[in-house]
C-alpha positions as CSV (number, residue, x, y, z in Angstrom):
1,X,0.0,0.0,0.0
2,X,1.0,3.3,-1.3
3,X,0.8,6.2,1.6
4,X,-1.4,9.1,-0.1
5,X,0.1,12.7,1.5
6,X,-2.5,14.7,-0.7
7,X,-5.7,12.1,0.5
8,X,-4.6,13.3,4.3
9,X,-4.2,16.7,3.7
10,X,-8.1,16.7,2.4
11,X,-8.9,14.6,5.1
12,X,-7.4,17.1,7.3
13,X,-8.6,20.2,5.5
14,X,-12.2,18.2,5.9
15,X,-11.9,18.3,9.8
16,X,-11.0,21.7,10.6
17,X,-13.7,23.0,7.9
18,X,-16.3,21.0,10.0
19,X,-15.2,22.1,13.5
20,X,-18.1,24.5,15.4
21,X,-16.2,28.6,15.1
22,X,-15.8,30.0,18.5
23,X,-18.4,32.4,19.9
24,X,-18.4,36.1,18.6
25,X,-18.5,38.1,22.0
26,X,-21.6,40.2,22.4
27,X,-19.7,43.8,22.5
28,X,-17.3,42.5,19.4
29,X,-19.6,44.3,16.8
30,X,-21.2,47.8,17.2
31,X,-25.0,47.7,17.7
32,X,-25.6,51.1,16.1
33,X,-25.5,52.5,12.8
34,X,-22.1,54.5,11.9
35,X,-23.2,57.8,11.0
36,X,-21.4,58.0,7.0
37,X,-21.0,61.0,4.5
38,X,-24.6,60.5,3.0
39,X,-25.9,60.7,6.6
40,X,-25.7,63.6,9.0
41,X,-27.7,64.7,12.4
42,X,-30.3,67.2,12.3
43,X,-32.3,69.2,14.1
44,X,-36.0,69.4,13.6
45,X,-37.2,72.7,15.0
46,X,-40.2,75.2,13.6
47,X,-38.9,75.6,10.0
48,X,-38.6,72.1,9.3
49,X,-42.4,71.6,7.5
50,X,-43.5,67.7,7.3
51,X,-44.5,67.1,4.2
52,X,-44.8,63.0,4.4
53,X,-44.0,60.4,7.1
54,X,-44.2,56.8,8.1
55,X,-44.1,54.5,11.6
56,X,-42.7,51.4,10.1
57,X,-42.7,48.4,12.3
58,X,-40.0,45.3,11.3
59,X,-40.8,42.3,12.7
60,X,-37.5,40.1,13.6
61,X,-36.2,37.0,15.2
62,X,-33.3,36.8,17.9
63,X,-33.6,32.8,17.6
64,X,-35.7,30.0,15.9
65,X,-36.5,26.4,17.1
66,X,-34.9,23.1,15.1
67,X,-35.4,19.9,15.8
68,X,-38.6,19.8,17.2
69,X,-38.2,22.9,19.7
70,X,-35.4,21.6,21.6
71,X,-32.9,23.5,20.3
72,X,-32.4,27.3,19.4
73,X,-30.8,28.5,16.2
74,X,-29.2,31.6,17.5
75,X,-29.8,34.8,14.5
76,X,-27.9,37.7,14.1
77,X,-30.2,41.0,12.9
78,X,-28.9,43.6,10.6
79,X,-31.7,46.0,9.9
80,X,-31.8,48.0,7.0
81,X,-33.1,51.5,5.8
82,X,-33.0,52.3,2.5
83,X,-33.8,56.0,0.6
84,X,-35.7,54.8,-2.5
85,X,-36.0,58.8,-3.6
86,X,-34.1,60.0,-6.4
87,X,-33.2,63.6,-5.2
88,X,-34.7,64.3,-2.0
89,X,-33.4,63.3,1.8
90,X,-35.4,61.8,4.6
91,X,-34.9,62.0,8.3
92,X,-34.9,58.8,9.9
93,X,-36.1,60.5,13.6
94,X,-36.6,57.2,15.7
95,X,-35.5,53.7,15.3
96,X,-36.1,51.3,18.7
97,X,-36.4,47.7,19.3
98,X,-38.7,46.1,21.7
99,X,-38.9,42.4,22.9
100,X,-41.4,39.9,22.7
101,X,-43.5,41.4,25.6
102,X,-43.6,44.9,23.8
103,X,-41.1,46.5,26.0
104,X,-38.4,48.5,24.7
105,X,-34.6,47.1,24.8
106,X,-33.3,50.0,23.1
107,X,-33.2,53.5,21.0
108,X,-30.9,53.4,18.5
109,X,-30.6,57.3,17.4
110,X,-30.0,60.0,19.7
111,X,-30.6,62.4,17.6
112,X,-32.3,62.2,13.8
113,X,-30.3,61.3,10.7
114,X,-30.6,62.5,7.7
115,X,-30.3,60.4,4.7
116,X,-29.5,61.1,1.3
117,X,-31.0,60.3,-2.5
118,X,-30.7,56.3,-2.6
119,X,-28.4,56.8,0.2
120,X,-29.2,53.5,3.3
121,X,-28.1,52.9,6.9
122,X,-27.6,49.9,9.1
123,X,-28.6,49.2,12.8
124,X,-27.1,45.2,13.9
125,X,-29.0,43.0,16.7
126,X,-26.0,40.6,17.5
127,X,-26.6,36.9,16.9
128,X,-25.7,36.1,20.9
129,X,-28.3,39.1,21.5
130,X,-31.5,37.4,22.8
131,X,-33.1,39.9,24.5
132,X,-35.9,40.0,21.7
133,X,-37.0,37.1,21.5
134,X,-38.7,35.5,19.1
135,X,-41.8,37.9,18.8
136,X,-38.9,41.2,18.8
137,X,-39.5,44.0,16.7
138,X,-38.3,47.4,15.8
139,X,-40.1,50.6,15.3
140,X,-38.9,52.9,12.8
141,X,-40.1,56.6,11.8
142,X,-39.3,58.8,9.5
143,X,-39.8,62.4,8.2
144,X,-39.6,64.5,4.7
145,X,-39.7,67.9,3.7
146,X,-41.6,66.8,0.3
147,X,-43.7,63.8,-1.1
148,X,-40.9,61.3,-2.0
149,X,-41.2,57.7,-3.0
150,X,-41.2,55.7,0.3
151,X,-38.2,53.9,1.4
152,X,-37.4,50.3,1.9
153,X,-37.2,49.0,5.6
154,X,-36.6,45.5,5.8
155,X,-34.6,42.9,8.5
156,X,-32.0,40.7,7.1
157,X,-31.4,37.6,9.5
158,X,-28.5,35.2,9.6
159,X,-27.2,32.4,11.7
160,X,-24.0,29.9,11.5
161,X,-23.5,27.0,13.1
162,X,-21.4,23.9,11.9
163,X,-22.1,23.2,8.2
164,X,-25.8,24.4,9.0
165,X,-26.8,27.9,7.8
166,X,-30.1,29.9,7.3
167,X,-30.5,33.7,6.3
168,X,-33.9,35.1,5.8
169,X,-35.4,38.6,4.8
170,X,-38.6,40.2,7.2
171,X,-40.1,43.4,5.3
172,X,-41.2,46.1,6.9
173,X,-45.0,47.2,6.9
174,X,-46.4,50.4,7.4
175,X,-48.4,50.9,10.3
176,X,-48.6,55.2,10.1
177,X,-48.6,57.5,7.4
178,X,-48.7,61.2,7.2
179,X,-49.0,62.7,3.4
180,X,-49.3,66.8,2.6
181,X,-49.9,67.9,6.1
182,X,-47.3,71.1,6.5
183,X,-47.7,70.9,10.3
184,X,-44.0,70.9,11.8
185,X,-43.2,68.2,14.3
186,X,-42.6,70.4,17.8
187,X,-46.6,71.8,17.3
């Protein structure tokens, strides 16, 4: 019998491929958005005249059941808000997530952000994050100064483990909408 170096190196290759990846520690990844050229915070005050907005709500999933609900598939959540407009901004004023019993784990934004013409921004629930739950949620509003087209605001969700993988889009749905009313936000 022959000895086969290149049949043990795949073998090898093979077993460290399969091996489970260590954790990713909770505070290895920011959890809020990174404010970039297209973005910058505002101020809403009197002269800042609404002329459309939106309460979008984003339902999301911390962790699923597999095999018969013994076991939790841990998700990471990377929520994402995207301008659709051609030339015109929109302030993105609020963006919070609550848990499965409705209560709020956390604001994102201390102050608004404006966002650019087909500009988007990011706001990441890490995978070892399971504060939500499975019923979690976030809550996002937004402003414009003019009737744009409305942007996208979906959840992207993605989990590792092993050679076992699962990645999964939630859209947002609209659940408030404000059109030509020129009342500013502070009356």
């Amino acid at each position: 019998m022959k000895p086969y170096p290149h049949i043990y190196l795949a073998i090898a290759v093979i077993f460290l491929v399969s091996c489970k990846s260590p954790e990713i520690p909770a505070k290895s990844q920011p959890d809020i958005a990174q404010i970039t050229p297209s973005q910058k915070v505002v101020t809403l005050d009197q002269n800042f005249k609404i002329a459309s907005s939106q309460t979008v709500y984003v339902p999301v999933y911390s962790h699923i059941y597999h095999h018969n609900r013994q076991e939790i598939f841990e998700l990471a959540v990377t929520l994402s808000i995207r301008n659709t407009d051609l030339t015109n901004p929109i302030v993105i004023t609020s963006v919070r997530y609550y848990n499965s019993d409705g209560k709020l784990v956390k604001q994102y934004l201390e102050h608004p952000i404006q966002l650019d013409a087909l500009a988007s921004t990011a706001f990441f629930v890490n995978r070892n994050d399971t504060s939500g739950g499975l019923g979690a949620n976030f809550i996002v509003e937004w402003v414009a100064q003019t009737e744009i087209s409305d942007p996208i605001v979906e959840a992207v969700m993605i989990g590792t483990d092993f050679q076992q993988g699962i990645s999964f889009i939630s859209p947002g749905r609209v659940i408030k909408s404000q059109n030509n009313d020129q009342r500013s936000p502070l009356k």
